[in-house]
ROZA-315867 format. One line per field, with one value per atom (N, C-alpha, C, O): residue in three letters; atom name; x, y, z. Coordinates in pm, whole numbers, plus 50000, padded with zeros to 5 digits. Example, Ala and Ser with C-alpha at 12.3 -4.5 7.8 and 13.67 -1.06 7.14 Angstrom:
// ROZA-315867
code <- (Ala, Ala, Ala, Ala, Ser, Ser, Ser, Ser)
site <- (N, CA, C, O, N, CA, C, O)
x <- (51319, 51230, 51320, 51424, 51285, 51367, 51290, 51341)
y <- (49431, 49550, 49670, 49668, 49775, 49894, 50003, 50114)
z <- (50780, 50780, 50780, 50846, 50708, 50714, 50787, 50804)
***
This chain:
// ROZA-315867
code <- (Unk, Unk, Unk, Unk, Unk, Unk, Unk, Unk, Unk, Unk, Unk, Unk, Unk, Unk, Unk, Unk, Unk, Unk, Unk, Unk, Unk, Unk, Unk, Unk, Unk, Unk, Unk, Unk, Unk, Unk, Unk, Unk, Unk, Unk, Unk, Unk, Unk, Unk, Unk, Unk, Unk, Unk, Unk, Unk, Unk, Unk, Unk, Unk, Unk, Unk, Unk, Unk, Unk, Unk, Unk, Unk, Unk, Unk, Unk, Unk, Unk, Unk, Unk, Unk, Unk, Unk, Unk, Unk, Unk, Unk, Unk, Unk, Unk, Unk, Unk, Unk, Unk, Unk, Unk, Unk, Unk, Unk, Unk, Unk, Unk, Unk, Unk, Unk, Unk, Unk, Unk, Unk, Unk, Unk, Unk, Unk, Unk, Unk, Unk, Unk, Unk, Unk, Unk, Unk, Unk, Unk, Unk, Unk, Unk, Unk, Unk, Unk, Unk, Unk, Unk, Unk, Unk, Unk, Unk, Unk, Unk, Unk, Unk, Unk, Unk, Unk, Unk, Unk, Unk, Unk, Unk, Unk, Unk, Unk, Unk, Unk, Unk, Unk, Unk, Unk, Unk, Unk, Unk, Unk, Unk, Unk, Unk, Unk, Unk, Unk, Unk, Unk, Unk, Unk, Unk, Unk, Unk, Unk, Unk, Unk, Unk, Unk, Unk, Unk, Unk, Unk, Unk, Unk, Unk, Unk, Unk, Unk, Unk, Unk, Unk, Unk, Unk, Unk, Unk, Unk, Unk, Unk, Unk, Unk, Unk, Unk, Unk, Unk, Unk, Unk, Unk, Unk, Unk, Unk, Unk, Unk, Unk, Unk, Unk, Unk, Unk, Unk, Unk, Unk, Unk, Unk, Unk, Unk, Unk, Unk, Unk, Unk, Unk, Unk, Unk, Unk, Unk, Unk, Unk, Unk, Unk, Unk, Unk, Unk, Unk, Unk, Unk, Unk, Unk, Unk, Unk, Unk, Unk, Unk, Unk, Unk, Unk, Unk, Unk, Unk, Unk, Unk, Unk, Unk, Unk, Unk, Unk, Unk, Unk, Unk, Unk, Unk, Unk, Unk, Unk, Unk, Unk, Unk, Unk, Unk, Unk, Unk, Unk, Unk, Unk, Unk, Unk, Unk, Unk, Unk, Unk, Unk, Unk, Unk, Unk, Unk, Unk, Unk, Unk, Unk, Unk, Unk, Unk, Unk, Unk, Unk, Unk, Unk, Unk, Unk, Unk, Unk, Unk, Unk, Unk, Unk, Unk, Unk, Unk, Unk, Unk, Unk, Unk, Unk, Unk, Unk, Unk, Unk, Unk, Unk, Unk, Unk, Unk, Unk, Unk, Unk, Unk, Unk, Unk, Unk, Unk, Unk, Unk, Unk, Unk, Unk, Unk, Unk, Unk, Unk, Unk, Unk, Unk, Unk, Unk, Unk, Unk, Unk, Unk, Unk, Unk, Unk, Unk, Unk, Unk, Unk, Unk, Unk, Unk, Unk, Unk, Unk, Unk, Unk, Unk, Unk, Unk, Unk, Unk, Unk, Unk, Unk, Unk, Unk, Unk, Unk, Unk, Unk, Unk, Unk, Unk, Unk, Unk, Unk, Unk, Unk, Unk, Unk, Unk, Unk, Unk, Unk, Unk, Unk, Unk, Unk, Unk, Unk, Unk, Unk, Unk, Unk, Unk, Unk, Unk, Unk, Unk, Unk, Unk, Unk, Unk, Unk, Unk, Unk, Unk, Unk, Unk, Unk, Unk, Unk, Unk, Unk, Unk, Unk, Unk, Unk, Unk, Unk, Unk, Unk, Unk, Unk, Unk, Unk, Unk, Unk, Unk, Unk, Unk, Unk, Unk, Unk, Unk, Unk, Unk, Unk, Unk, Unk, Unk, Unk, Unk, Unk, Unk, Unk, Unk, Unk, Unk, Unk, Unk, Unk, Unk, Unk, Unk, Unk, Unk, Unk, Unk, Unk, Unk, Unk, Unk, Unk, Unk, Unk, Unk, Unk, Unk, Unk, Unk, Unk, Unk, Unk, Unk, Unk, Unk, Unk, Unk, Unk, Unk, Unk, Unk, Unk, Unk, Unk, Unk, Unk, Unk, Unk, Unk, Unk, Unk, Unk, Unk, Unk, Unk, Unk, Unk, Unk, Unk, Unk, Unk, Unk, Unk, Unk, Unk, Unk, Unk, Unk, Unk, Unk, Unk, Unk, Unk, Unk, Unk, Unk, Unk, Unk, Unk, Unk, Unk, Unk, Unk, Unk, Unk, Unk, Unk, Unk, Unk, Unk, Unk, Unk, Unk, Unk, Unk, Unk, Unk, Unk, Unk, Unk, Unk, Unk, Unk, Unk, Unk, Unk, Unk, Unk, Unk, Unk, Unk, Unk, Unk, Unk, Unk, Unk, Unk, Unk, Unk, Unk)
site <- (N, CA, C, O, N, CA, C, O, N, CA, C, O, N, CA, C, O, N, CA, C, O, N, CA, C, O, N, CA, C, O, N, CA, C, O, N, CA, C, O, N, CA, C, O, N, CA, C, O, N, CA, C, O, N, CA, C, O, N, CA, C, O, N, CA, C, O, N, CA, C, O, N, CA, C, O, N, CA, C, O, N, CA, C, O, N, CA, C, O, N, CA, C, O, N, CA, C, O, N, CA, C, O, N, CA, C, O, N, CA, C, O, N, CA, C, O, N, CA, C, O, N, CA, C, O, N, CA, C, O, N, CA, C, O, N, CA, C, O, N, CA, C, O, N, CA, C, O, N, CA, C, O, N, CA, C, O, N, CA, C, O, N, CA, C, O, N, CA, C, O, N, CA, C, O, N, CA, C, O, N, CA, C, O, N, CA, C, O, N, CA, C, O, N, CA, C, O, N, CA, C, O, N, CA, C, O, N, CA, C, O, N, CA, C, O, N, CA, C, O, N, CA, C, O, N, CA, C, O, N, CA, C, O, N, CA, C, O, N, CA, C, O, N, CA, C, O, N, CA, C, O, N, CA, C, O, N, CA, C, O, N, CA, C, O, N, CA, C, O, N, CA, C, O, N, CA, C, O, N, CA, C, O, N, CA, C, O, N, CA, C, O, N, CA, C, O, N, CA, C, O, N, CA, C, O, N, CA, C, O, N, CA, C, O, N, CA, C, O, N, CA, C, O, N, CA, C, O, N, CA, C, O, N, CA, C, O, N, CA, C, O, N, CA, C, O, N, CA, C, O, N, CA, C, O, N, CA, C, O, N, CA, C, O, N, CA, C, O, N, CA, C, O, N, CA, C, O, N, CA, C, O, N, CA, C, O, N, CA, C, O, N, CA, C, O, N, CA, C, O, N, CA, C, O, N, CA, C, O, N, CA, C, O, N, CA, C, O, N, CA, C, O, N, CA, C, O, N, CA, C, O, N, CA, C, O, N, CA, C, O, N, CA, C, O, N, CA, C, O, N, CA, C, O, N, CA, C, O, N, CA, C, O, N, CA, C, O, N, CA, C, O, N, CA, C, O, N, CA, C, O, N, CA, C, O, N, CA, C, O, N, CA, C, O, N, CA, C, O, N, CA, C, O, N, CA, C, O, N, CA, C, O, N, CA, C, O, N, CA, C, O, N, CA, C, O, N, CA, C, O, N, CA, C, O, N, CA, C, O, N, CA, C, O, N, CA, C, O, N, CA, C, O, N, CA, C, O, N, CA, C, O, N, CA, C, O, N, CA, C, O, N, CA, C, O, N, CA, C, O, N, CA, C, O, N, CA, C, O, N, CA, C, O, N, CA, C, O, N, CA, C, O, N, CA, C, O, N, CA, C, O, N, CA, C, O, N, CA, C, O, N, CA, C, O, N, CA, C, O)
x <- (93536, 93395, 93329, 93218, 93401, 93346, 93317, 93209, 93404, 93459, 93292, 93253, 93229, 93159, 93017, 92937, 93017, 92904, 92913, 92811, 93002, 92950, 92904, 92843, 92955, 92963, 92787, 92703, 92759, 92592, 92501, 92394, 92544, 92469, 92480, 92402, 92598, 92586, 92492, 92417, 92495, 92420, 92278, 92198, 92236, 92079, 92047, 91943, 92169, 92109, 92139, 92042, 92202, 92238, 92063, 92004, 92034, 91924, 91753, 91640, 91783, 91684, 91680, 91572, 91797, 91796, 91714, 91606, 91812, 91708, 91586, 91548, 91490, 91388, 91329, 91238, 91388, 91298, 91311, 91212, 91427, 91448, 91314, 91206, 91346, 91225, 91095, 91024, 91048, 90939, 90873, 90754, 90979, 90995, 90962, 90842, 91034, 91017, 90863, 90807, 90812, 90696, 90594, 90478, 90618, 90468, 90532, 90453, 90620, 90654, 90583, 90492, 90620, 90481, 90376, 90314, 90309, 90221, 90108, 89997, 90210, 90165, 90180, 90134, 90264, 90276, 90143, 90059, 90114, 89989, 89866, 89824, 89828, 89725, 89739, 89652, 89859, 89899, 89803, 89738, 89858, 89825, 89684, 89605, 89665, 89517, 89494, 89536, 89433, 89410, 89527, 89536, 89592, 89701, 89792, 89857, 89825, 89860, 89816, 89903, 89722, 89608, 89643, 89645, 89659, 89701, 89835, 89855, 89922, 90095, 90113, 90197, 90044, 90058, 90008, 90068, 89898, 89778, 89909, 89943, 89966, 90072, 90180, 90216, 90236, 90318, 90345, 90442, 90187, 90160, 90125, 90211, 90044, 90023, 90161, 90151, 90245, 90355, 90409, 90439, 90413, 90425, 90588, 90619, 90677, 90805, 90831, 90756, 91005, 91043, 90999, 90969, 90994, 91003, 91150, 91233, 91164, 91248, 91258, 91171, 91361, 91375, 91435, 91484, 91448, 91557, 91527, 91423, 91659, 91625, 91815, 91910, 91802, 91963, 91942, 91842, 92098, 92119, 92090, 92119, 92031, 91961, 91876, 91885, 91748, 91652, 91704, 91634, 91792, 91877, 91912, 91893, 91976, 92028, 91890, 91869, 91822, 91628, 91640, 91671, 91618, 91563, 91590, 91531, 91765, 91835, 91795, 91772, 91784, 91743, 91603, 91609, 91511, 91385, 91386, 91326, 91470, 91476, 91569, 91558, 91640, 91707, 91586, 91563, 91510, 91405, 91293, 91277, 91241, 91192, 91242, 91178, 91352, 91421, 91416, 91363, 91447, 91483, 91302, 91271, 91250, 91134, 91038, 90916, 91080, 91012, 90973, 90914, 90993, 90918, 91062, 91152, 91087, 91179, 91205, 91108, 91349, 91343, 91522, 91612, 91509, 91640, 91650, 91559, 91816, 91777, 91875, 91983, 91770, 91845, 91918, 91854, 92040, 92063, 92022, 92054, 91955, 91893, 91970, 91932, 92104, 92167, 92214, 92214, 92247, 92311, 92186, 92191, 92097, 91914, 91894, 91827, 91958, 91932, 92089, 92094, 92238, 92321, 92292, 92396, 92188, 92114, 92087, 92057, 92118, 92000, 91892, 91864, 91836, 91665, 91641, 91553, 91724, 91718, 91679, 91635, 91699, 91717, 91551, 91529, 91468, 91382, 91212, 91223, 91104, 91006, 90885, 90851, 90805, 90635, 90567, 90494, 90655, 90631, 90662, 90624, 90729, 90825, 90741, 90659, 90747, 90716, 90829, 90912, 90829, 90925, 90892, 90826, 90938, 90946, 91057, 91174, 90967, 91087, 91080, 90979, 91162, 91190, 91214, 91336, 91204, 91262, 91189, 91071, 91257, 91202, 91129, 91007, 91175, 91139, 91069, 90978, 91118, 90989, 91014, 90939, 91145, 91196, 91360, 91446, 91392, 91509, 91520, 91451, 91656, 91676, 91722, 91713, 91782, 91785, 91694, 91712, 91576, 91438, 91368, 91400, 91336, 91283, 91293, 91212, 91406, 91471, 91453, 91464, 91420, 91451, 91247, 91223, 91130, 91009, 90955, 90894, 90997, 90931, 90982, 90905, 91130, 91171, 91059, 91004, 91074, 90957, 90783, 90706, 90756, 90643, 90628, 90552, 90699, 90708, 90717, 90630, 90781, 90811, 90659, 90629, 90590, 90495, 90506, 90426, 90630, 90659, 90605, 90641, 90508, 90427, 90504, 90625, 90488, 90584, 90477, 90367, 90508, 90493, 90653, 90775, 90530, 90599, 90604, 90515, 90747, 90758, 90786, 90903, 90717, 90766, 90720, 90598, 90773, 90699, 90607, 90534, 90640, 90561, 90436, 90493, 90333, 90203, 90233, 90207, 90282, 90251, 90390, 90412, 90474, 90618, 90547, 90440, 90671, 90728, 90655, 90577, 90741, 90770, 90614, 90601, 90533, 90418, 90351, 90237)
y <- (91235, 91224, 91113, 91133, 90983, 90913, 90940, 90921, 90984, 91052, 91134, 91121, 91204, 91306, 91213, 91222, 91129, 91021, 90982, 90993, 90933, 90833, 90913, 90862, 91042, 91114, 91171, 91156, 91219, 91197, 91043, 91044, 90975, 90832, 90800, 90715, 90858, 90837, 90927, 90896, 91088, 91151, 91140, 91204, 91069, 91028, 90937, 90947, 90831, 90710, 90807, 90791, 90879, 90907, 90985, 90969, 91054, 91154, 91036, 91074, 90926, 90829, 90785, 90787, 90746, 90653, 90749, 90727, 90920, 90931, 90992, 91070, 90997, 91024, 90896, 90906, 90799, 90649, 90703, 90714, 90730, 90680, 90771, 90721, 90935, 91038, 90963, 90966, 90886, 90819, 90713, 90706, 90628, 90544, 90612, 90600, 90700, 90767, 90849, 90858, 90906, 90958, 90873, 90916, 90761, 90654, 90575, 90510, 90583, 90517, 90663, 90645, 90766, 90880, 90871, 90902, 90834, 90815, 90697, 90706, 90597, 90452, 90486, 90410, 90630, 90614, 90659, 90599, 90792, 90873, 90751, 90760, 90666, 90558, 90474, 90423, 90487, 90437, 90505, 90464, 90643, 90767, 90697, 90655, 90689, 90672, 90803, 90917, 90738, 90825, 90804, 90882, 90740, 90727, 90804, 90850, 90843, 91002, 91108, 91187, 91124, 91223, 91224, 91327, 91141, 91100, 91133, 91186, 91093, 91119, 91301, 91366, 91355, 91511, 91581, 91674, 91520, 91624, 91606, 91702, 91452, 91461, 91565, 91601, 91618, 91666, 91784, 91847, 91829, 91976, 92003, 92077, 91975, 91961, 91924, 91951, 91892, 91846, 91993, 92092, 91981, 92067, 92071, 92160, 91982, 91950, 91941, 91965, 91886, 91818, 91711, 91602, 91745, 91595, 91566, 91633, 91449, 91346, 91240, 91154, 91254, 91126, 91044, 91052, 90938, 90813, 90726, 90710, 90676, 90534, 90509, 90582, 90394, 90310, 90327, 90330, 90335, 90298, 90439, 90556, 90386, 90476, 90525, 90648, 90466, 90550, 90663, 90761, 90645, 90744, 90857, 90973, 90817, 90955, 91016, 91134, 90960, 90999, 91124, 91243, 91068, 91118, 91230, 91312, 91188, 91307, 91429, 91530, 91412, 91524, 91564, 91674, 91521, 91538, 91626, 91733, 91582, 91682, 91776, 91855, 91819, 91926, 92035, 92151, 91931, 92014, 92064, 92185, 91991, 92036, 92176, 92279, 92146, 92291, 92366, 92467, 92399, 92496, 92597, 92705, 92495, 92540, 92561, 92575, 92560, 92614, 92476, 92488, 92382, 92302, 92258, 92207, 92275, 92183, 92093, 92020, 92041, 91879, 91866, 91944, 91725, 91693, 91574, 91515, 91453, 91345, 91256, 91277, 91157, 91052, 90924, 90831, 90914, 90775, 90648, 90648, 90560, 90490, 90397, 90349, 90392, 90298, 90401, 90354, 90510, 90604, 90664, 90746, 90606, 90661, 90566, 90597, 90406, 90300, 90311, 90222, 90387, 90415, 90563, 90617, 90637, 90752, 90913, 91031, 90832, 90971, 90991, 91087, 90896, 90906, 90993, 91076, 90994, 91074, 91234, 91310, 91262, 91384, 91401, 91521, 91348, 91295, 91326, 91286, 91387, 91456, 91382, 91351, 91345, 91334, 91424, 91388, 91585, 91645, 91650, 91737, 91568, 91517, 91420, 91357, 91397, 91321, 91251, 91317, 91135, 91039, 90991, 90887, 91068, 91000, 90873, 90872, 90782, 90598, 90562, 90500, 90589, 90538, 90427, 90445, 90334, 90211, 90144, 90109, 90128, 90056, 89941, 89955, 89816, 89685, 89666, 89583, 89791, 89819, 89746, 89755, 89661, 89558, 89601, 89517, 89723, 89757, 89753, 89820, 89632, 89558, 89683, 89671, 89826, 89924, 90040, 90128, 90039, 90114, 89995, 89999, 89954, 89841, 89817, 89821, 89798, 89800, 89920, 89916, 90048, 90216, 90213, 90289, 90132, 90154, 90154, 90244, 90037, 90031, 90162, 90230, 90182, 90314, 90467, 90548, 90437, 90564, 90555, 90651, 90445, 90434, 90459, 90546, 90383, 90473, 90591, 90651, 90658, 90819, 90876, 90974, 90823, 90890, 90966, 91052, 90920, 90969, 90918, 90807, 91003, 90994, 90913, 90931, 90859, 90766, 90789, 90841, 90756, 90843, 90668, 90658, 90583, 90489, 90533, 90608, 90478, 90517, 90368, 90334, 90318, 90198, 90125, 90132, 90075, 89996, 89873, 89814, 89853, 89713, 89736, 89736, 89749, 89779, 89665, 89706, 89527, 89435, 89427, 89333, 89547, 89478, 89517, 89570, 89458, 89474, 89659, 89706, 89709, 89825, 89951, 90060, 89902, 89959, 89939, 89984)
z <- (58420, 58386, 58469, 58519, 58487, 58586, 58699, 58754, 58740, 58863, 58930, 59046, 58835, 58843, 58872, 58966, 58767, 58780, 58880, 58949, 58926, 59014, 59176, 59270, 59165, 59298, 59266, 59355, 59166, 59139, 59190, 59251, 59166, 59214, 59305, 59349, 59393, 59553, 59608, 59701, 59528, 59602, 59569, 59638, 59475, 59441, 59568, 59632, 59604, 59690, 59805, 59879, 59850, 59937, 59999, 60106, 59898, 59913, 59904, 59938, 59860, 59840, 59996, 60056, 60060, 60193, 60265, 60319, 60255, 60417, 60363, 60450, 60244, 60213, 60309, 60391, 60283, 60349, 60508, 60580, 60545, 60676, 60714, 60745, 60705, 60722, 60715, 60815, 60593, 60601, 60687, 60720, 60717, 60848, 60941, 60968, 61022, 61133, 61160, 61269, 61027, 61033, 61031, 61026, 61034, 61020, 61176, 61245, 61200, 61392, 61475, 61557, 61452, 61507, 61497, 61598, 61399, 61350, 61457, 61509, 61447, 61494, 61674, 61760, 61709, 61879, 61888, 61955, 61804, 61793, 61852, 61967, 61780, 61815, 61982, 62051, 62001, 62126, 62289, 62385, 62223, 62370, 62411, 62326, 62517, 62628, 62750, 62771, 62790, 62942, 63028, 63124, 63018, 63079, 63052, 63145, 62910, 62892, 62966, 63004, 62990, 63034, 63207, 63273, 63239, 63359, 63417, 63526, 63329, 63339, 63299, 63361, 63211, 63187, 63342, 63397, 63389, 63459, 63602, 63672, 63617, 63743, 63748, 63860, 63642, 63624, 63628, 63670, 63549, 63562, 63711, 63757, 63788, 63939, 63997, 64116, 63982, 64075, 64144, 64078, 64287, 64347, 64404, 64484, 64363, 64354, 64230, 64135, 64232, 64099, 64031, 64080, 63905, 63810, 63791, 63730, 63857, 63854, 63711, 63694, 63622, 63551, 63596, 63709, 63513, 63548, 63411, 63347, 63391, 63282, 63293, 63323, 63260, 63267, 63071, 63000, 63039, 62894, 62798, 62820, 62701, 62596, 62658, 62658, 62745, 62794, 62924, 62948, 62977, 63071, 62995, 63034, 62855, 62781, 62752, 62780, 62711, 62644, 62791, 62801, 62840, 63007, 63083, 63152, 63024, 63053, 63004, 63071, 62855, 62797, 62856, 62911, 62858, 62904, 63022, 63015, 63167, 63244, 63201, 63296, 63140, 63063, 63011, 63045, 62902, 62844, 62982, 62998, 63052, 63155, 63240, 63262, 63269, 63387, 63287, 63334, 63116, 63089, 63016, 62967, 63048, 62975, 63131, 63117, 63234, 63377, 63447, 63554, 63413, 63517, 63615, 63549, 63758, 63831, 63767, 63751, 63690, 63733, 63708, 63678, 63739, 63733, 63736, 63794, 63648, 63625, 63769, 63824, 63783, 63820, 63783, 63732, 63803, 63752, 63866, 63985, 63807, 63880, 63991, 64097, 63914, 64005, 64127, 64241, 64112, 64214, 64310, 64401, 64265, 64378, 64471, 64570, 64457, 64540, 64600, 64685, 64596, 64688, 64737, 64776, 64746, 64875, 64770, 64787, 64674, 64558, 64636, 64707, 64617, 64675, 64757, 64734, 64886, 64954, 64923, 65008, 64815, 64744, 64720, 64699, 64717, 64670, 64814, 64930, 64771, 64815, 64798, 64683, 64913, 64860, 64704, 64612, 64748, 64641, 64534, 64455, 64512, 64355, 64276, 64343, 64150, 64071, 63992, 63929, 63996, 63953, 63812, 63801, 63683, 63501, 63539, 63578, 63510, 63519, 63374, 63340, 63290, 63137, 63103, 63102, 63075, 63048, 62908, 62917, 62786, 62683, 62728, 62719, 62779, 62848, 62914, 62910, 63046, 63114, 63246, 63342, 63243, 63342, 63352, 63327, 63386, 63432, 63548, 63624, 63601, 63735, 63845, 63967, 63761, 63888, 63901, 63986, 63799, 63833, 63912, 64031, 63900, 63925, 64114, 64206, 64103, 64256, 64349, 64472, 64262, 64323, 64384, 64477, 64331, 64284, 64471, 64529, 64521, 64658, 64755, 64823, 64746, 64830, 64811, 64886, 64635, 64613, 64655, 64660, 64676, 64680, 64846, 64887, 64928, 65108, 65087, 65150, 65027, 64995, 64999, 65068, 64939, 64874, 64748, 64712, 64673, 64542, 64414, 64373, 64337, 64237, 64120, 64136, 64049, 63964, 63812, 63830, 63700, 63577, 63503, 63489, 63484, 63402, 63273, 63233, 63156, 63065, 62965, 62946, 62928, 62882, 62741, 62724, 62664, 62522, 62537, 62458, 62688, 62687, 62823, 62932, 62830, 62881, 62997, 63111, 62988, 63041, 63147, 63223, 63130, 63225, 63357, 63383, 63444, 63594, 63637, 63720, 63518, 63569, 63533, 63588, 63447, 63421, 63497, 63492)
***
């Protein structure tokens, strides 16, 4: 009989936590929602016009983000494919088109091997599409 209880009270908390977490997460949407500018408007209109690939890149967590992103990209029609940033500054880049558009992910916004990849792309003439939490880094 205990036994039974107590496997009920885990599953009350159990079912309480991710009611919160769900709630959390829907008010951090919520709060990006207020974020978007013209600079959204800006980063979509490059993308859709890109007459090459969209290129990702991000080191870490934002690399896996990214990854997926050009995943979701190729399979839903747009070219793309990801870069890892450190392997674009040993002759990725090369891979790499005026006609391409470059997604650079970085939470910080100051990742030392996007960061480093930014001047090669910019001789390129490669469109760049910053991705970052902080408005004020390096890399925005």
């Amino acid at each position: 009989m205990k036994n039974t209880s107590q496997n009920n009270e885990q599953a009350q908390n159990s079912l309480q936590i991710a009611q919160r977490v769900l709630q959390i997460e829907a008010e951090a949407v919520l709060q990006l929602a207020q974020r978007l500018d013209a600079c959204f408007n800006q980063a979509t209109s490059l993308i859709l016009q890109c007459q090459g690939r969209v290129v990702v890149s991000g080191m870490g967590k934002s690399g896996h983000i990214g990854n997926k992103i050009a995943s979701t990209f190729a399979s839903t029609g747009t070219p793309a494919f990801f870069m890892h940033p450190a392997e674009a500054s040993h002759g990725d880049l090369g891979m790499m088109t005026a006609q391409d558009v470059m997604l650079a992910i970085s939470n910080s916004g100051e990742s030392d091997e996007l960061l480093a990849i930014m001047p090669a792309l910019k001789r390129l003439g490669v469109k760049i599409v910053a991705m970052s939490s902080n408005p004020n880094s390096s890399l925005s």
